[in-house]
N, C-alpha and C positions, 0 to 999 in steps of 0.2 A: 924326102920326108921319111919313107923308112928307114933310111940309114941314119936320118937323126934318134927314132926310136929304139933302134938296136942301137945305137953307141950309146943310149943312155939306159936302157936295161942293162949292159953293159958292165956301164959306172956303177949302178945300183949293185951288182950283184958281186963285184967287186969290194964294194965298202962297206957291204952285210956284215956284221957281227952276231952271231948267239947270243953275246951278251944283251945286244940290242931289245931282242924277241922278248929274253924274260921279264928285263925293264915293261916292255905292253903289256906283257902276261899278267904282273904284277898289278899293273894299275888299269888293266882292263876287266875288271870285274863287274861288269856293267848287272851281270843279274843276279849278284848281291843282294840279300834284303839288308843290310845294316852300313849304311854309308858312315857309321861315323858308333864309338862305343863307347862305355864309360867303366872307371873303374871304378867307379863310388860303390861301398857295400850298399847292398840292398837289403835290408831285413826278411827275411822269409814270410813271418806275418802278413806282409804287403801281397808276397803272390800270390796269383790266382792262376795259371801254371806256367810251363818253360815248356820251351820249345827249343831243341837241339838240330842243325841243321848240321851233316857232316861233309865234308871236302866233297866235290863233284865235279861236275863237266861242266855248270853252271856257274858255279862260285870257288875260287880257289883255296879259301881258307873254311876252318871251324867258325858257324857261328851258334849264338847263345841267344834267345830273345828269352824277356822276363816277361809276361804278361799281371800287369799289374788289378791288383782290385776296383783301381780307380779303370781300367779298362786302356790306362795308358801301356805302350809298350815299351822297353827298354831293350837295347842293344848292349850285351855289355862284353868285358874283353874276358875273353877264354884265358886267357895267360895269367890273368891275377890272379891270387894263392887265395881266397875265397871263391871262384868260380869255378877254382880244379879242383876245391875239396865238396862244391858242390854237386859237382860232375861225377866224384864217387861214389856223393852219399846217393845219386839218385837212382840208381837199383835198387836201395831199402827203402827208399822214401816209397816208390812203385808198388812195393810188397805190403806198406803198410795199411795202400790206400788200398788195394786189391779187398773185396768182399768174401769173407771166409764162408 
């Protein structure tokens, strides 16, 4: 019986790939909040705030939530060329809400 277990750790360790690892790594984001994003513009009127969550130990990628007026949340994709120019504006945005 242990020799069946060591000849197949063995095999296992044998036909380990790296490549293997990042493929789980990739698709094992289990403590993600955003299982799924969208690219649809979202009007800024609608928000009621965002929320930036950045790369971590927990989640592998940038994520984005919208919190909407209606108190819905949106997920949406960091990559599209309206969520990265909102990504810059929001240090002025920050400043403007700040009370003088």
């Amino acid at each position: 019986m242990a020799a069946r277990v060591v000849l197949l750790l063995g095999v296992l360790l044998a036909t380990y790939h790296p490549r293997d690892a990042a493929l789980l790594e990739a698709n094992g984001n289990l403590s993600c909040r955003c299982a799924k994003t969208t690219r649809v513009f979202i009007p800024p009127r609608k928000y009621s705030s965002i929320e930036v969550w950045p790369v971590g130990s927990s989640c592998r990628r940038l994520e984005v939530v919208i919190k909407l007026k209606s108190l819905e949340r949106l997920c949406v994709d960091p990559d599209t060329p309206w969520v990265k120019k909102l990504l810059q504006d929001l240090p002025n945005l920050r400043k403007k809400e700040a009370p003088h």
